[in-house]
Structures are given as structure tokens and as C-alpha cells.
C-alpha positions as CSV (number, residue, x, y, z in Angstrom):
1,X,53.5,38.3,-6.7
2,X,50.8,36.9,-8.6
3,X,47.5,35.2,-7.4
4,X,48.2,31.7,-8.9
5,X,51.5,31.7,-7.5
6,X,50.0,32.9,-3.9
7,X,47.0,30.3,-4.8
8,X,49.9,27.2,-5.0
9,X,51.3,28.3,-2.0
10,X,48.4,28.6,0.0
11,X,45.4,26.6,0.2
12,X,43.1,30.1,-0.2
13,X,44.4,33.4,-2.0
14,X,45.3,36.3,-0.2
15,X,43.4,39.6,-1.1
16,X,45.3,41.5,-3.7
17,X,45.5,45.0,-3.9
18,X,43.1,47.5,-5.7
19,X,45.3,47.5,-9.1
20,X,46.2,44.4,-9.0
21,X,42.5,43.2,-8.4
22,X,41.5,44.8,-11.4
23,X,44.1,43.5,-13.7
24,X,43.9,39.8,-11.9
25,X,39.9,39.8,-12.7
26,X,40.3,39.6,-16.3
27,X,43.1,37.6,-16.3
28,X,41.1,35.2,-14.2
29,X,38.4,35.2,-16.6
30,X,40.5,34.4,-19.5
31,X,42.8,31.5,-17.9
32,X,40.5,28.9,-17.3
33,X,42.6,26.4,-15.9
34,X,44.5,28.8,-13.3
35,X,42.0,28.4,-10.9
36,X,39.0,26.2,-9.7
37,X,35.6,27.4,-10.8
38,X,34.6,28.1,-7.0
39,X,36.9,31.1,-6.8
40,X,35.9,32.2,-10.3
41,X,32.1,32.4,-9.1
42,X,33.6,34.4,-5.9
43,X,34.9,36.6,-7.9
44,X,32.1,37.3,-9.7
45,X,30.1,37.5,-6.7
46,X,32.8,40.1,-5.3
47,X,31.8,42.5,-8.2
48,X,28.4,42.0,-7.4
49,X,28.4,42.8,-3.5
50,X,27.5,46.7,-3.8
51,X,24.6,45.9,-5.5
52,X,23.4,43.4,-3.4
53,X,24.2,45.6,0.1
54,X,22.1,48.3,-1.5
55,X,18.8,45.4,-2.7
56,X,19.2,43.9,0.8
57,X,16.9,46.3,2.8
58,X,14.2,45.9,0.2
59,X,14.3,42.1,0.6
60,X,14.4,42.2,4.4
61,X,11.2,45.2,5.2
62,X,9.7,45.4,2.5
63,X,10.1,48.1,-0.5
64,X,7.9,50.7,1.5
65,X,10.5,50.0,4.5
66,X,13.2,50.3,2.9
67,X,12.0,54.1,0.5
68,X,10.3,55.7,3.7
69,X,11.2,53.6,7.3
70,X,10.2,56.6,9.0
71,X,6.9,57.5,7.8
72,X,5.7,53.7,7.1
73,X,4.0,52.8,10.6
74,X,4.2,49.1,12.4
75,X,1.5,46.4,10.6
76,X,-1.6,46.3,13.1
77,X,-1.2,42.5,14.1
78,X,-4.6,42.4,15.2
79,X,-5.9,42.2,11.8
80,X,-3.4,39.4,11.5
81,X,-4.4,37.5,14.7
82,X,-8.0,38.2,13.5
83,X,-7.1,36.8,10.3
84,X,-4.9,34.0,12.0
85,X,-7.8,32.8,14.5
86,X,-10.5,32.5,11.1
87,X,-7.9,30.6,9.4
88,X,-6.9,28.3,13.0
89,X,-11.3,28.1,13.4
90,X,-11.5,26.8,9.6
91,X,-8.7,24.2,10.2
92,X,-10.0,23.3,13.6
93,X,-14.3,22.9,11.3
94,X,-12.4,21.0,8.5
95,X,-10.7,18.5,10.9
96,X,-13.7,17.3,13.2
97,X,-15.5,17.3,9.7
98,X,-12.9,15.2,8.8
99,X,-12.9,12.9,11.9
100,X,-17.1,12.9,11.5
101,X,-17.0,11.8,7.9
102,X,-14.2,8.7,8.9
103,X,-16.4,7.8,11.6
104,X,-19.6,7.8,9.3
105,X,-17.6,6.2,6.4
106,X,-16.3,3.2,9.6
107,X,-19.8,3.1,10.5
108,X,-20.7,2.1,6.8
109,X,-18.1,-0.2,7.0
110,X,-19.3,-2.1,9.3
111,X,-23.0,-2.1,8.2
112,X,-21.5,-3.2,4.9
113,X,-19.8,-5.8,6.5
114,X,-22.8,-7.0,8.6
115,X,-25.1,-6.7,5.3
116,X,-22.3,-9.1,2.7
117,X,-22.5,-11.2,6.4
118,X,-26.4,-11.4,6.1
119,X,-25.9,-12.1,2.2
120,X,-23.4,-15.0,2.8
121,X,-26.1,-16.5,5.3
122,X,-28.8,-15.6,3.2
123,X,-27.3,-17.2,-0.2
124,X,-26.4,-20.5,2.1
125,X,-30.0,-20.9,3.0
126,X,-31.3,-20.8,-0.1
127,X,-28.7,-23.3,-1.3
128,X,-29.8,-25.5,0.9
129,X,-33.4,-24.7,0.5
130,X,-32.5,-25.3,-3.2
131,X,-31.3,-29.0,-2.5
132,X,-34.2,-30.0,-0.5
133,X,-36.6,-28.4,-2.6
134,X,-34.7,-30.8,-5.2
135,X,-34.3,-33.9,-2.8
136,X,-38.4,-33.4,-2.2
137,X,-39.3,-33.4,-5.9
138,X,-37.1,-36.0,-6.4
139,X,-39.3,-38.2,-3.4
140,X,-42.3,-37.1,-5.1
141,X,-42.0,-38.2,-8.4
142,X,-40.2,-41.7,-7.0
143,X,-43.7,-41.8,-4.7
144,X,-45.8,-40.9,-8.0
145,X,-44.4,-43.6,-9.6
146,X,-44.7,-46.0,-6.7
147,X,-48.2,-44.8,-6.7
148,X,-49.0,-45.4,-10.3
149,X,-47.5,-48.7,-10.6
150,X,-50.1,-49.6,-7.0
151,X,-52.4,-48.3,-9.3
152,X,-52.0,-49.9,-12.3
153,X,-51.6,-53.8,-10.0
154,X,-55.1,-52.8,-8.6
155,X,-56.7,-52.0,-11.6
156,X,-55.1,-55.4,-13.1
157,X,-56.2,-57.3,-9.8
158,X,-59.5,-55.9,-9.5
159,X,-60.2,-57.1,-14.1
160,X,-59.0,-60.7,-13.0
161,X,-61.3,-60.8,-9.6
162,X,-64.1,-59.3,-12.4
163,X,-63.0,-61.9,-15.1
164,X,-62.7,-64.8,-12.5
165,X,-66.4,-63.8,-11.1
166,X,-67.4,-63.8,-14.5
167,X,-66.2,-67.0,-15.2
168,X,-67.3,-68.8,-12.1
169,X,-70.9,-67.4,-12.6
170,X,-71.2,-68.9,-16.4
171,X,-69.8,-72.2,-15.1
172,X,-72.1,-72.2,-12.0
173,X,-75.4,-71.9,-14.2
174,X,-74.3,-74.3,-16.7
């Protein structure tokens, strides 16, 4: 019986025998439509389990665990809880540095937002400042020229009172 047919009937194959294994791998490999890509990779992976039974205790201990587990001793996990509790201490520094320098940079914040507050204040005074500074210039020159003009009447009063004294002192003597 062959694979495919045992492969149509079921929804797995069944295990061939030893020769028939053989003989079935190739033929496998050169049918590529007799069956699904999945079991070809199994297959493969089938021809490959020795060698990955034997590379399996290297990748579990170690190589040194794996060429001498008798004569390799335990790891001293003091050295590691040594070495855990510097790394834990370095964590534990770097986050209250961390929560110091947020709480310095909120700090700056709000000074920064107290300082654009005074600057808002600060640039609204001297607008205003501005415009009275402007609105007092403006009544000074309007009093200047109220001023000059009183000035200028006077000055033109005070020649006809001088003329009109003038002119009643000739007419008196004559």
C-alpha cells in the first residue's frame, strides 16, 4: 500500500515501514503534487531528529553541561544576586532621578508660565502707558497751541492799548 493512497484515505499518513520509508522519501521529494508541503517539511524534519536529540543538551545546560555534567559544579547565585541587587539599586537611582528631573522640569513649567503671565501683564501696561503717553502729548501740543494763540491776542491787544495811548496823548496836547 502506498503513502498517497493511505494519505487519501486518511486525513494523516500512517508510519510506513523502514524500507518503505526509505523508498517513499525520495519519491516524496520528486512528486510534488502528491502531498501538501507541511508533510514534506516533516519529513525532512524526521531525517533531522538524531541530530537534533544529540544538540539538545548543549542548548538546554550549556556546552560545559552537556561535555562534563559531572565535574562542572552548580553557578554561585550569590554573585548573581549580587549582581542582580546593583543592577535593581541602578534602576531603583535612575527612576527617582527620573521622577526628580519631571518634578524640576514641572517646576519650570510653572515658573515659565508665571513669567509669559508677568510678560502678558507687563506688555499690557506698557500699551496702555503707550496711549496715554500719546493722549498727553496730544493735550500738550493742543494746550501749546491754545497758549500761543493767548499769546499772540495779548501781544496784539497790548500794540492797540500802546497805539490807542499814543494816539490819545498827540490828540490831548494838540
Amino acid at each position: 500500500m502506498s503513502t498517497a493512497a493511505v494519505m487519501d484515505q486518511h486525513e494523516f499518513p500512517v508510519e510506513p515501514s523502514e524500507a518503505e520509508n526509505s523508498n517513499h522519501d525520495y519519491a516524496l521529494e520528486e512528486s510534488k503534487d502528491s502531498a501538501p508541503s507541511i508533510w514534506r517539511s516533516l519529513l525532512h524534519l524526521k531525517l533531522l531528529l538524531p541530530y537534533i536529540g544529540k544538540l539538545l543538551p548543549l542548548l538546554e545546560g550549556g556546552f560545559s553541561a552537556a561535555l562534563t555534567p559531572a565535574v562542572v559544579a552548580k553557578p554561585d547565585l550569590s554573585e548573581f544576586n549580587h549582581s542582580l541587587d546593583t543592577v535593581n539599586r541602578g534602576f531603583l537611582d535612575l527612576q527617582a532621578g527620573n521622577r526628580d528631573i519631571r518634578i524640576h522640569v514641572q517646576e519650570q513649567a510653572v515658573q515659565l508660565k508665571r513669567i509669559d503671565d508677568q510678560l502678558v501683564r507687563l506688555r499690557e501696561s506698557t500699551e496702555r502707558q503707550t496711549m496715554e503717553h500719546q493722549e498727553l502729548v496730544e493735550d500738550l501740543r493742543s494746550a501749546s497751541k491754545m497758549v500761543r494763540g493767548l499769546s499772540t491776542a495779548m501781544i496784539i491787544l497790548l500794540v492797540v492799548v500802546v497805539a490807542m495811548v499814543g494816539f490819545m496823548l498827540f490828540h490831548w496836547r494838540h
